[in-house]
N, C-alpha and C positions, 0 to 999 in steps of 0.2 A: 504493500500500500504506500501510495506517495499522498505524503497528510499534508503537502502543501496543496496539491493538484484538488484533493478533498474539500480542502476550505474554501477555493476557491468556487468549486462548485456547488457548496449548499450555499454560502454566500451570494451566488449569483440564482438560486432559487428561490430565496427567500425574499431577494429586493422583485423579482419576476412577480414572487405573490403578491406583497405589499401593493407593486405597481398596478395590480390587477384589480385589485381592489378598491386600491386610491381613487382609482379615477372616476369611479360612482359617486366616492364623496368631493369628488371637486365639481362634479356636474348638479349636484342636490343645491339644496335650499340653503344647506347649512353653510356649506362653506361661504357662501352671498352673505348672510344673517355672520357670519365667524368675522369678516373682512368690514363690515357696517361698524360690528362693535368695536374691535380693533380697533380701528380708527375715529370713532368716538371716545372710545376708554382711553386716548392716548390726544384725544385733545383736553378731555377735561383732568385728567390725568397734569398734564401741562398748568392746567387753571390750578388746580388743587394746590402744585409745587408753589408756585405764587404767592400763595395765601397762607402754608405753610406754617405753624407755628414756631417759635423758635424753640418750645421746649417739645416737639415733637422727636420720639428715641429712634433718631434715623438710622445710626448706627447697631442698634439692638435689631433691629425689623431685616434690617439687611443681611446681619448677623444671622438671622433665626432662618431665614428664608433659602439663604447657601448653603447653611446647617442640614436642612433636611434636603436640599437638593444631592448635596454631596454623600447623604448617608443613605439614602434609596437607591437602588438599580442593583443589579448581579452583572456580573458577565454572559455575556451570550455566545450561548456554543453551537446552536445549530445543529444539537442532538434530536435525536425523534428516539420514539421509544424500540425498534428492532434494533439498536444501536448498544442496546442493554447485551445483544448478544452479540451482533457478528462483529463488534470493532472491542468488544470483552477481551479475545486473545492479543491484540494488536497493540492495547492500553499503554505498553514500553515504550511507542514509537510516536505517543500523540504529541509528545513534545511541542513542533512546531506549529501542530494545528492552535493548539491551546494558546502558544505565544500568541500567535495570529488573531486569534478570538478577544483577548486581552487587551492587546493595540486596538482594536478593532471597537471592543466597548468602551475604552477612553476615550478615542478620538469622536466617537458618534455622543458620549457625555459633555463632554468639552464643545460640542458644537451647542447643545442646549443651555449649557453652562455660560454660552459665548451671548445668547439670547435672552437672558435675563441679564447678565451683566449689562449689557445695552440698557436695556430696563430700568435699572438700579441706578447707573451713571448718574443721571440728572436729580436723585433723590440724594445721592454722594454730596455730590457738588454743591448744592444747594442749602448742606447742612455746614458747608463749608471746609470740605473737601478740596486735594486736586485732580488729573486724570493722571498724574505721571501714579500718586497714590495709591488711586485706584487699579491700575493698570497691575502695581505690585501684589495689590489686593488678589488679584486674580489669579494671576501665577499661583499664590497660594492655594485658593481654590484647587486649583488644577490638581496640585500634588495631593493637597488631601482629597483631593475625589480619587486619583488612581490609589492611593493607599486606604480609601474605603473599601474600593472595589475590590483589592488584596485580600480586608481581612473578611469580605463576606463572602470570598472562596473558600479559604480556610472555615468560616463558620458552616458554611454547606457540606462540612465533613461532620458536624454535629448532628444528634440525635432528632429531638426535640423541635417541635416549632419553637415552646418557652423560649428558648436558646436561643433563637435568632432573632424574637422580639425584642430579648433584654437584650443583646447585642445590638439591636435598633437606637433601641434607643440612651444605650452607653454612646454611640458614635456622636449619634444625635448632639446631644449636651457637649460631647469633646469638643466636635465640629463648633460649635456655636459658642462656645468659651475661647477657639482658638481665634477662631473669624473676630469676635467680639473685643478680645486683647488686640488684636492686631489692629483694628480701625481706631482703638481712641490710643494708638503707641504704648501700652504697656508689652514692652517685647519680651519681659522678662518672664512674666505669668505665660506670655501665648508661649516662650518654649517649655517653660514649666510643665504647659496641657502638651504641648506637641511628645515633651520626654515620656508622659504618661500616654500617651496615643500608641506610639511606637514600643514600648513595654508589651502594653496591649498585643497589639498585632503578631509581636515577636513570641507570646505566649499560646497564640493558636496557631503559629505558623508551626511551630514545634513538637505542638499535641497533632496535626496533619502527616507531620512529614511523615514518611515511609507508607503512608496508607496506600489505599488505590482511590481511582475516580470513586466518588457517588454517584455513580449514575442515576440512579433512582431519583434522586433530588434534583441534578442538572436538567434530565429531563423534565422532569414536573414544572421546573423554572420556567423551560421554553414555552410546553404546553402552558403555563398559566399567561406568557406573555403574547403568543399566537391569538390565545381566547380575547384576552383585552382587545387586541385590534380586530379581529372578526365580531366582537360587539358591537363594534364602530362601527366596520362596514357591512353589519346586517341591517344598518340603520335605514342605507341606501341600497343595498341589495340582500339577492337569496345568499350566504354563503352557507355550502353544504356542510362545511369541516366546523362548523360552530355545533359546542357541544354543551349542556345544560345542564348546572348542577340544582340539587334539590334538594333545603334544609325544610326541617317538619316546624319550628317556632311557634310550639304550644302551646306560649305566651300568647300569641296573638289572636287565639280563636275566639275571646271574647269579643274582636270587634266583627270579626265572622259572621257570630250571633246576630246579630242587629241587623243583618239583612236578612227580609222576610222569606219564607218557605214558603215556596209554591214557586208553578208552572212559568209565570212570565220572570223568576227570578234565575233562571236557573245558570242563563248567559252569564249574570250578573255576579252569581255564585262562584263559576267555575273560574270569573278572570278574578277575581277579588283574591281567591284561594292560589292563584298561578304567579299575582303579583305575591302576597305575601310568603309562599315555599321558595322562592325563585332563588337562585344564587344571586343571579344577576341584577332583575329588579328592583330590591329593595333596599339591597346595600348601596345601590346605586341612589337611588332615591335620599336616603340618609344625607351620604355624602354629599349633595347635593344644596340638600337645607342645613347643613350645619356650615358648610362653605359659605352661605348665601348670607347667617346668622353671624358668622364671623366680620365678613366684609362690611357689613350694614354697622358691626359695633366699631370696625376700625377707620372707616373714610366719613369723615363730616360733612360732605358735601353734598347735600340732599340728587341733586340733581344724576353726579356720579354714579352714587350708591342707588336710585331707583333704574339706572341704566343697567349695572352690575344686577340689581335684581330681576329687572326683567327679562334679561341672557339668561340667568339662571332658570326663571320659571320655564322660558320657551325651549334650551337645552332640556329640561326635565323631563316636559311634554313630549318633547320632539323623538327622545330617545324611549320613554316608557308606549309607544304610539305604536313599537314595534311589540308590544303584546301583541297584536293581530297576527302573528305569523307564529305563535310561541306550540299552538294544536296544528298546524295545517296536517302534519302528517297521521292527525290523530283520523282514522275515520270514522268511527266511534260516532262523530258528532253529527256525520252526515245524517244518522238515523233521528236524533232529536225529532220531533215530530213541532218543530220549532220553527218562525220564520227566519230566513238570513239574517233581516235586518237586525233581531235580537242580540246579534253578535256585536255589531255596531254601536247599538244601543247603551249595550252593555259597557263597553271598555271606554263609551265617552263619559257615562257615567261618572265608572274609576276615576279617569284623567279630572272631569271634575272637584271631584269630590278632593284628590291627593292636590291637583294645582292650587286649591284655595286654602287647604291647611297652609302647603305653603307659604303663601303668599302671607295670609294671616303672622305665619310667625318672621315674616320679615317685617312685616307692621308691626310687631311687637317692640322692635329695636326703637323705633321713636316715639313710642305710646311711654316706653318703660324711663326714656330719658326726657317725659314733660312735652316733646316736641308734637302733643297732639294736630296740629294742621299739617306737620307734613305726613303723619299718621294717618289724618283721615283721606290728604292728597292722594298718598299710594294705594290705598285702600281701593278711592274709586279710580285709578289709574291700572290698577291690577285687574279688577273687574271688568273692563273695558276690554281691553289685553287677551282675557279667559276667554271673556265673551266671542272676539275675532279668532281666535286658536282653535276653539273647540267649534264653535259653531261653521266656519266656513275653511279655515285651514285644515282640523283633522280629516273633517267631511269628505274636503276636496282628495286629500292622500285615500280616505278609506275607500271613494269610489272609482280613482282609477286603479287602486290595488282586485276592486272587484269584477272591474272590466277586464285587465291582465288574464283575472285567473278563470275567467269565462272564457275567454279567446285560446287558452290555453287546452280548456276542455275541448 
Protein backbone atom coordinates (compact mmCIF):
# COMPACT_ATOMS: atom_id res chain seq x y z
CA UNK A 1 0.00 0.00 0.00
CA UNK A 2 1.21 3.53 -0.87
CA UNK A 3 -0.49 5.69 2.12
CA UNK A 4 0.53 8.76 0.24
CA UNK A 5 -1.37 7.62 -3.17
CA UNK A 6 -4.38 6.64 -0.36
CA UNK A 7 -4.72 10.02 1.16
CA UNK A 8 -4.73 11.42 -1.74
CA UNK A 9 -7.60 9.72 -2.93
CA UNK A 10 -10.11 9.70 -0.09
CA UNK A 11 -9.19 13.31 0.13
CA UNK A 12 -10.18 13.86 -3.26
CA UNK A 13 -13.57 11.98 -2.52
CA UNK A 14 -14.54 13.48 0.10
CA UNK A 15 -14.02 17.24 -1.28
CA UNK A 16 -16.17 15.21 -4.62
CA UNK A 17 -18.96 14.77 -1.94
CA UNK A 18 -18.87 18.00 -0.07
CA UNK A 19 -18.87 19.43 -3.73
CA UNK A 20 -21.88 17.54 -4.57
CA UNK A 21 -23.77 18.47 -2.03
CA UNK A 22 -22.68 22.08 -1.62
CA UNK A 23 -24.01 23.19 -4.44
CA UNK A 24 -27.89 22.51 -3.53
CA UNK A 25 -27.16 24.64 -0.66
CA UNK A 26 -25.60 27.57 -2.66
CA UNK A 27 -28.70 27.38 -5.09
CA UNK A 28 -31.49 27.23 -1.94
CA UNK A 29 -32.99 30.15 -0.04
CA UNK A 30 -30.57 29.84 2.50
CA UNK A 31 -27.59 30.78 1.34
CA UNK A 32 -29.42 34.26 -0.21
CA UNK A 33 -31.07 34.73 3.56
CA UNK A 34 -26.97 33.54 4.92
CA UNK A 35 -25.34 36.43 2.49
CA UNK A 36 -28.44 39.36 3.51
CA UNK A 37 -27.59 38.72 7.13
CA UNK A 38 -23.87 38.65 6.70
CA UNK A 39 -23.97 41.76 5.45
CA UNK A 40 -26.33 43.36 7.73
CA UNK A 41 -24.69 41.79 10.84
CA UNK A 42 -21.50 43.35 9.64
CA UNK A 43 -22.82 46.77 9.10
CA UNK A 44 -24.51 47.11 12.33
CA UNK A 45 -21.81 45.19 13.77
CA UNK A 46 -19.64 48.23 12.56
CA UNK A 47 -22.42 50.80 14.32
CA UNK A 48 -22.23 48.65 17.52
CA UNK A 49 -18.07 49.09 17.58
CA UNK A 50 -18.95 52.90 17.43
CA UNK A 51 -20.81 53.13 20.39
CA UNK A 52 -18.91 50.64 22.16
CA UNK A 53 -18.46 51.17 25.75
CA UNK A 54 -15.21 51.65 27.09
CA UNK A 55 -15.80 49.30 29.95
CA UNK A 56 -16.81 46.77 27.58
CA UNK A 57 -14.22 43.17 28.32
CA UNK A 58 -13.03 43.07 24.65
CA UNK A 59 -10.38 41.24 25.60
CA UNK A 60 -12.12 38.55 27.72
CA UNK A 61 -14.93 37.97 24.76
CA UNK A 62 -12.05 37.41 22.25
CA UNK A 63 -10.21 35.42 24.62
CA UNK A 64 -13.25 33.18 25.33
CA UNK A 65 -14.33 32.90 21.66
CA UNK A 66 -10.47 31.53 20.27
CA UNK A 67 -10.61 29.43 23.41
CA UNK A 68 -13.23 27.34 22.25
CA UNK A 69 -12.58 27.70 18.79
CA UNK A 70 -9.12 26.30 19.35
CA UNK A 71 -10.35 23.44 21.74
CA UNK A 72 -13.09 21.94 19.28
CA UNK A 73 -12.35 19.95 16.14
CA UNK A 74 -10.36 16.27 15.93
CA UNK A 75 -8.20 15.46 13.18
CA UNK A 76 -9.74 14.17 10.02
CA UNK A 77 -8.69 10.97 8.69
CA UNK A 78 -10.87 9.85 6.11
CA UNK A 79 -11.45 6.43 7.69
CA UNK A 80 -14.87 4.76 6.80
CA UNK A 81 -15.79 1.85 8.92
CA UNK A 82 -14.37 -1.55 6.57
CA UNK A 83 -11.03 0.27 7.27
CA UNK A 84 -11.41 -1.28 10.84
CA UNK A 85 -10.21 -4.32 8.87
CA UNK A 86 -8.44 -4.28 5.78
CA UNK A 87 -5.90 -1.24 6.56
CA UNK A 88 -5.88 -3.38 10.42
CA UNK A 89 -2.62 -5.39 9.18
CA UNK A 90 -1.13 -2.34 7.32
CA UNK A 91 -1.43 0.15 10.65
CA UNK A 92 2.90 0.14 10.78
CA UNK A 93 2.97 1.90 7.52
CA UNK A 94 0.07 4.68 8.15
CA UNK A 95 2.64 6.91 9.13
CA UNK A 96 2.51 9.34 6.33
CA UNK A 97 -1.08 9.07 5.60
CA UNK A 98 -1.66 10.29 9.30
CA UNK A 99 1.03 13.17 8.84
CA UNK A 100 -1.00 14.15 5.99
CA UNK A 101 -4.37 14.05 7.68
CA UNK A 102 -2.77 16.29 10.58
CA UNK A 103 -1.26 19.01 8.12
CA UNK A 104 -4.38 18.77 6.59
CA UNK A 105 -6.73 19.48 9.74
CA UNK A 106 -4.48 22.40 10.67
CA UNK A 107 -4.29 24.08 7.67
CA UNK A 108 -8.26 23.66 6.95
CA UNK A 109 -8.57 25.04 11.11
CA UNK A 110 -6.31 27.88 10.44
CA UNK A 111 -8.34 28.81 7.52
CA UNK A 112 -11.58 29.27 9.80
CA UNK A 113 -9.27 30.59 12.46
CA UNK A 114 -8.02 33.19 9.67
CA UNK A 115 -12.08 34.09 9.47
CA UNK A 116 -12.99 35.00 12.67
CA UNK A 117 -9.70 36.70 13.29
CA UNK A 118 -10.97 39.06 10.47
CA UNK A 119 -13.84 39.37 12.71
CA UNK A 120 -12.34 40.17 15.95
CA UNK A 121 -9.63 42.80 14.35
CA UNK A 122 -11.96 45.64 14.50
CA UNK A 123 -13.34 44.63 18.03
CA UNK A 124 -9.15 44.47 18.98
CA UNK A 125 -8.42 47.72 17.62
CA UNK A 126 -11.18 49.56 18.97
CA UNK A 127 -10.42 48.55 22.48
CA UNK A 128 -7.23 49.99 21.61
CA UNK A 129 -5.22 47.42 20.26
CA UNK A 130 -2.75 47.27 17.26
CA UNK A 131 -2.77 44.99 14.08
CA UNK A 132 1.09 44.26 14.34
CA UNK A 133 -0.47 42.89 18.06
CA UNK A 134 -2.86 41.39 16.98
CA UNK A 135 -1.24 39.74 14.14
CA UNK A 136 1.13 38.06 17.04
CA UNK A 137 -2.02 37.33 18.73
CA UNK A 138 -2.80 34.93 16.11
CA UNK A 139 0.29 33.11 15.40
CA UNK A 140 -0.49 32.16 18.96
CA UNK A 141 -3.65 30.88 18.12
CA UNK A 142 -2.39 28.99 15.54
CA UNK A 143 0.04 26.89 17.62
CA UNK A 144 -2.30 26.34 20.33
CA UNK A 145 -4.86 25.09 17.99
CA UNK A 146 -2.31 22.55 16.21
CA UNK A 147 -1.20 21.40 19.82
CA UNK A 148 -5.03 21.14 20.77
CA UNK A 149 -5.50 19.13 17.86
CA UNK A 150 -2.39 16.95 19.23
CA UNK A 151 -3.74 16.24 22.56
CA UNK A 152 -7.29 15.27 21.34
CA UNK A 153 -5.55 12.46 19.29
CA UNK A 154 -3.94 11.37 22.12
CA UNK A 155 -7.29 11.70 24.05
CA UNK A 156 -9.00 9.42 21.25
CA UNK A 157 -6.99 6.71 22.71
CA UNK A 158 -9.08 7.20 25.87
CA UNK A 159 -11.93 5.18 27.12
CA UNK A 160 -14.75 7.10 28.13
CA UNK A 161 -16.72 9.96 26.53
CA UNK A 162 -16.29 11.49 30.56
CA UNK A 163 -12.72 11.71 29.28
CA UNK A 164 -12.92 13.75 26.52
CA UNK A 165 -15.54 16.19 27.85
CA UNK A 166 -13.23 16.87 30.89
CA UNK A 167 -10.49 17.09 28.49
CA UNK A 168 -12.83 19.65 26.62
CA UNK A 169 -13.12 21.58 28.72
CA UNK A 170 -9.48 21.43 30.65
CA UNK A 171 -8.22 22.93 27.07
CA UNK A 172 -11.08 25.16 27.04
CA UNK A 173 -10.12 27.39 30.27
CA UNK A 174 -6.14 26.69 29.38
CA UNK A 175 -6.85 28.06 25.87
CA UNK A 176 -8.76 31.05 27.21
CA UNK A 177 -6.34 31.84 30.30
CA UNK A 178 -3.47 31.67 27.71
CA UNK A 179 -5.20 33.99 24.97
CA UNK A 180 -6.57 36.13 27.82
CA UNK A 181 -2.71 36.72 29.45
CA UNK A 182 -1.41 37.28 26.27
CA UNK A 183 -3.81 40.22 25.15
CA UNK A 184 -3.67 42.43 28.40
CA UNK A 185 0.70 41.58 28.20
CA UNK A 186 0.94 39.49 31.22
CA UNK A 187 3.40 37.10 29.53
CA UNK A 188 4.49 35.69 32.58
CA UNK A 189 1.07 33.93 33.63
CA UNK A 190 0.38 33.15 29.61
CA UNK A 191 3.72 30.93 29.92
CA UNK A 192 2.81 29.98 33.36
CA UNK A 193 -0.60 28.36 31.40
CA UNK A 194 1.23 27.41 28.22
CA UNK A 195 4.05 25.35 30.90
CA UNK A 196 0.90 23.69 32.37
CA UNK A 197 -0.78 23.05 28.76
CA UNK A 198 2.35 21.21 27.40
CA UNK A 199 2.73 19.17 30.98
CA UNK A 200 -0.62 18.31 29.94
CA UNK A 201 -0.27 17.02 26.43
CA UNK A 202 3.17 15.47 27.32
CA UNK A 203 1.14 13.23 29.94
CA UNK A 204 -1.21 11.77 27.35
CA UNK A 205 1.08 11.64 24.77
CA UNK A 206 2.97 9.09 26.95
CA UNK A 207 -0.04 7.10 28.33
CA UNK A 208 -0.76 6.67 23.92
CA UNK A 209 2.52 5.93 23.00
CA UNK A 210 3.07 2.21 21.83
CA UNK A 211 -0.74 1.62 21.42
CA UNK A 212 -2.32 1.11 18.08
CA UNK A 213 -4.98 3.28 16.05
CA UNK A 214 -8.48 3.52 17.68
CA UNK A 215 -10.16 2.92 15.18
CA UNK A 216 -13.34 2.41 16.58
CA UNK A 217 -13.28 6.01 17.67
CA UNK A 218 -11.51 7.76 14.58
CA UNK A 219 -14.13 6.27 12.78
CA UNK A 220 -17.05 7.36 14.62
CA UNK A 221 -15.29 10.87 14.57
CA UNK A 222 -15.62 10.99 10.70
CA UNK A 223 -19.05 9.26 10.65
CA UNK A 224 -20.32 11.89 13.36
CA UNK A 225 -18.64 14.62 11.15
CA UNK A 226 -20.13 13.31 7.49
CA UNK A 227 -23.76 13.25 9.42
CA UNK A 228 -23.33 17.09 10.46
CA UNK A 229 -22.87 18.16 6.94
CA UNK A 230 -25.49 15.71 5.37
CA UNK A 231 -27.97 17.50 7.97
CA UNK A 232 -27.16 20.50 6.20
CA UNK A 233 -27.43 19.25 2.91
CA UNK A 234 -30.72 17.27 3.58
CA UNK A 235 -31.91 20.64 4.06
CA UNK A 236 -31.70 21.25 0.29
CA UNK A 237 -31.78 17.93 -0.83
CA UNK A 238 -32.42 13.94 -0.79
CA UNK A 239 -29.15 12.76 0.74
CA UNK A 240 -29.33 8.94 0.84
CA UNK A 241 -26.16 8.35 3.28
CA UNK A 242 -27.98 10.43 6.03
CA UNK A 243 -28.58 8.37 8.97
CA UNK A 244 -30.98 8.88 12.14
CA UNK A 245 -30.25 8.50 15.48
CA UNK A 246 -33.17 7.87 18.18
CA UNK A 247 -33.14 8.82 21.86
CA UNK A 248 -36.51 7.68 23.87
CA UNK A 249 -36.45 11.35 26.44
CA UNK A 250 -39.13 10.03 28.85
CA UNK A 251 -38.83 13.21 30.21
CA UNK A 252 -40.69 14.75 27.66
CA UNK A 253 -43.87 12.74 27.31
CA UNK A 254 -45.66 14.97 29.51
CA UNK A 255 -45.95 17.44 26.81
CA UNK A 256 -46.99 14.54 24.48
CA UNK A 257 -49.81 14.28 26.72
CA UNK A 258 -51.50 17.44 25.99
CA UNK A 259 -52.06 16.78 22.57
CA UNK A 260 -55.54 15.38 22.14
CA UNK A 261 -56.36 11.58 21.12
CA UNK A 262 -58.05 10.94 18.30
CA UNK A 263 -58.40 10.53 14.48
CA UNK A 264 -57.53 14.13 13.12
CA UNK A 265 -54.53 14.17 15.69
CA UNK A 266 -52.64 11.55 14.73
CA UNK A 267 -50.27 13.42 11.96
CA UNK A 268 -49.86 15.75 14.74
CA UNK A 269 -48.94 12.87 17.14
CA UNK A 270 -46.47 11.15 15.13
CA UNK A 271 -44.31 14.47 14.12
CA UNK A 272 -44.47 15.93 17.65
CA UNK A 273 -43.01 12.37 19.00
CA UNK A 274 -40.37 12.24 15.73
CA UNK A 275 -39.40 15.86 16.79
CA UNK A 276 -38.80 15.05 20.27
CA UNK A 277 -36.86 11.19 19.90
CA UNK A 278 -34.97 12.67 17.10
CA UNK A 279 -31.03 12.89 17.59
CA UNK A 280 -31.19 15.50 15.37
CA UNK A 281 -34.20 17.69 15.96
CA UNK A 282 -34.08 18.76 19.12
CA UNK A 283 -30.73 19.18 20.17
CA UNK A 284 -30.80 21.11 17.28
CA UNK A 285 -33.54 23.03 18.34
CA UNK A 286 -31.85 23.67 21.83
CA UNK A 287 -28.98 24.90 20.59
CA UNK A 288 -30.43 27.10 18.66
CA UNK A 289 -32.52 29.10 21.47
CA UNK A 290 -29.89 29.02 23.85
CA UNK A 291 -27.52 30.63 21.10
CA UNK A 292 -30.40 33.20 20.36
CA UNK A 293 -30.67 33.69 24.51
CA UNK A 294 -27.03 34.38 24.78
CA UNK A 295 -26.61 36.82 21.80
CA UNK A 296 -29.81 38.88 22.91
CA UNK A 297 -28.04 39.09 26.68
CA UNK A 298 -24.65 40.16 25.17
CA UNK A 299 -25.34 42.87 22.15
CA UNK A 300 -27.34 46.02 23.37
CA UNK A 301 -28.21 47.05 20.36
CA UNK A 302 -31.82 46.46 19.82
CA UNK A 303 -31.85 46.63 16.39
CA UNK A 304 -28.73 44.05 15.93
CA UNK A 305 -29.89 41.67 18.32
CA UNK A 306 -33.79 41.55 16.62
CA UNK A 307 -31.75 40.83 13.25
CA UNK A 308 -29.51 38.15 15.10
CA UNK A 309 -32.97 36.81 16.29
CA UNK A 310 -34.73 36.65 13.49
CA UNK A 311 -31.73 34.49 11.52
CA UNK A 312 -32.17 32.55 14.28
CA UNK A 313 -35.92 31.91 14.33
CA UNK A 314 -36.00 31.59 10.34
CA UNK A 315 -32.47 29.03 10.59
CA UNK A 316 -34.76 27.20 13.12
CA UNK A 317 -37.70 26.93 10.86
CA UNK A 318 -35.83 26.55 7.89
CA UNK A 319 -34.00 23.47 9.15
CA UNK A 320 -36.73 21.72 11.50
CA UNK A 321 -39.09 22.12 7.82
CA UNK A 322 -37.12 19.08 6.87
CA UNK A 323 -39.22 16.88 9.21
CA UNK A 324 -41.28 16.35 6.00
CA UNK A 325 -38.85 13.93 4.77
CA UNK A 326 -37.89 12.22 8.28
CA UNK A 327 -41.13 8.98 7.26
CA UNK A 328 -40.87 9.04 3.57
CA UNK A 329 -39.48 5.74 3.49
CA UNK A 330 -41.87 4.70 6.12
CA UNK A 331 -44.93 3.12 4.02
CA UNK A 332 -46.80 2.30 6.80
CA UNK A 333 -48.29 5.80 6.52
CA UNK A 334 -49.53 5.24 3.18
CA UNK A 335 -52.24 3.17 4.80
CA UNK A 336 -53.51 5.81 7.36
CA UNK A 337 -56.92 6.18 6.13
CA UNK A 338 -55.82 9.87 6.49
CA UNK A 339 -55.88 12.96 4.15
CA UNK A 340 -52.36 14.10 2.76
CA UNK A 341 -52.94 17.37 3.66
CA UNK A 342 -53.00 16.07 7.55
CA UNK A 343 -49.40 15.73 7.15
CA UNK A 344 -48.98 19.32 6.21
CA UNK A 345 -51.05 20.20 8.71
CA UNK A 346 -49.48 18.62 11.17
CA UNK A 347 -45.69 19.61 11.05
CA UNK A 348 -46.82 23.49 10.57
CA UNK A 349 -48.55 23.08 13.51
CA UNK A 350 -45.09 21.94 15.22
CA UNK A 351 -43.14 24.74 13.52
CA UNK A 352 -45.74 26.99 15.00
CA UNK A 353 -46.11 26.13 18.11
CA UNK A 354 -41.64 25.53 18.69
CA UNK A 355 -41.04 29.05 16.60
CA UNK A 356 -43.05 31.05 19.10
CA UNK A 357 -41.80 29.59 22.24
CA UNK A 358 -38.84 30.78 20.80
CA UNK A 359 -39.39 33.72 19.90
CA UNK A 360 -41.09 34.39 23.35
CA UNK A 361 -37.81 33.49 25.01
CA UNK A 362 -35.87 35.82 23.15
CA UNK A 363 -38.44 38.53 24.25
CA UNK A 364 -37.70 37.51 27.49
CA UNK A 365 -34.02 39.06 27.36
CA UNK A 366 -35.62 42.78 27.20
CA UNK A 367 -38.80 42.10 29.25
CA UNK A 368 -36.21 40.75 32.18
CA UNK A 369 -33.86 43.93 31.70
CA UNK A 370 -37.11 46.77 32.02
CA UNK A 371 -36.65 47.31 28.21
CA UNK A 372 -40.59 46.50 27.83
CA UNK A 373 -41.07 48.55 24.37
CA UNK A 374 -38.45 46.93 22.62
CA UNK A 375 -40.02 43.79 24.26
CA UNK A 376 -43.40 44.30 23.02
CA UNK A 377 -41.49 45.71 19.54
CA UNK A 378 -40.19 42.17 18.95
CA UNK A 379 -42.94 40.50 20.10
CA UNK A 380 -45.18 41.86 17.32
CA UNK A 381 -42.08 41.96 14.96
CA UNK A 382 -41.70 38.13 15.44
CA UNK A 383 -45.32 37.46 14.86
CA UNK A 384 -45.36 39.09 11.79
CA UNK A 385 -42.18 37.15 10.76
CA UNK A 386 -44.14 33.45 12.00
CA UNK A 387 -46.97 34.74 10.28
CA UNK A 388 -44.93 35.17 6.53
CA UNK A 389 -42.76 31.69 7.32
CA UNK A 390 -45.26 29.55 8.11
CA UNK A 391 -48.07 30.65 6.26
CA UNK A 392 -46.69 31.20 2.75
CA UNK A 393 -42.93 30.37 2.96
CA UNK A 394 -43.35 26.75 4.52
CA UNK A 395 -46.41 26.36 2.30
CA UNK A 396 -44.67 27.30 -0.60
CA UNK A 397 -41.55 24.44 0.07
CA UNK A 398 -44.37 22.00 1.36
CA UNK A 399 -46.02 22.18 -2.11
CA UNK A 400 -43.40 21.95 -4.45
CA UNK A 401 -41.94 19.15 -2.32
CA UNK A 402 -45.41 17.53 -3.19
CA UNK A 403 -45.51 18.20 -6.61
CA UNK A 404 -41.61 16.47 -6.94
CA UNK A 405 -42.85 13.59 -5.39
CA UNK A 406 -46.18 13.18 -7.42
CA UNK A 407 -44.06 13.60 -10.61
CA UNK A 408 -41.92 11.01 -9.30
CA UNK A 409 -44.62 8.54 -8.97
Amino acid sequence: MESKALWAKRAEERFREIVRYGRYLANDHMALFLLIVLGAGGFYYQRWLENMPDTFPADGVIAALFAFLAARGSVITFFRAPDRVFLLPLEAKMGPYLIRCFLFSAGLNAAVLFFFAIAALPLHLRAGGTGTFFFAFFLTVLVMKAANLAVRWFMDHEAGPESRLFDFLIRFFANGAAFYYFLKGQYLFFAAVLAVFFLYSAYFWKRQKGKGLPWERLIENEERRMQAFFRLANMATDVPDLAAGIRRRRWLDPLLRRIPYGRDSAFRYLTARTFFRSGDYFPLYLRLTGIGILLNLIVSDFRFSALLSLFLLFGTGYQLLDLRRHHEAVLWLDLYPLPEEKKAEALLHLLGVLLSAQAACFAAVPFLRGDWQYGLLWLGGSALFLLWFLRFYCRGRLAKRKDRDWGKR
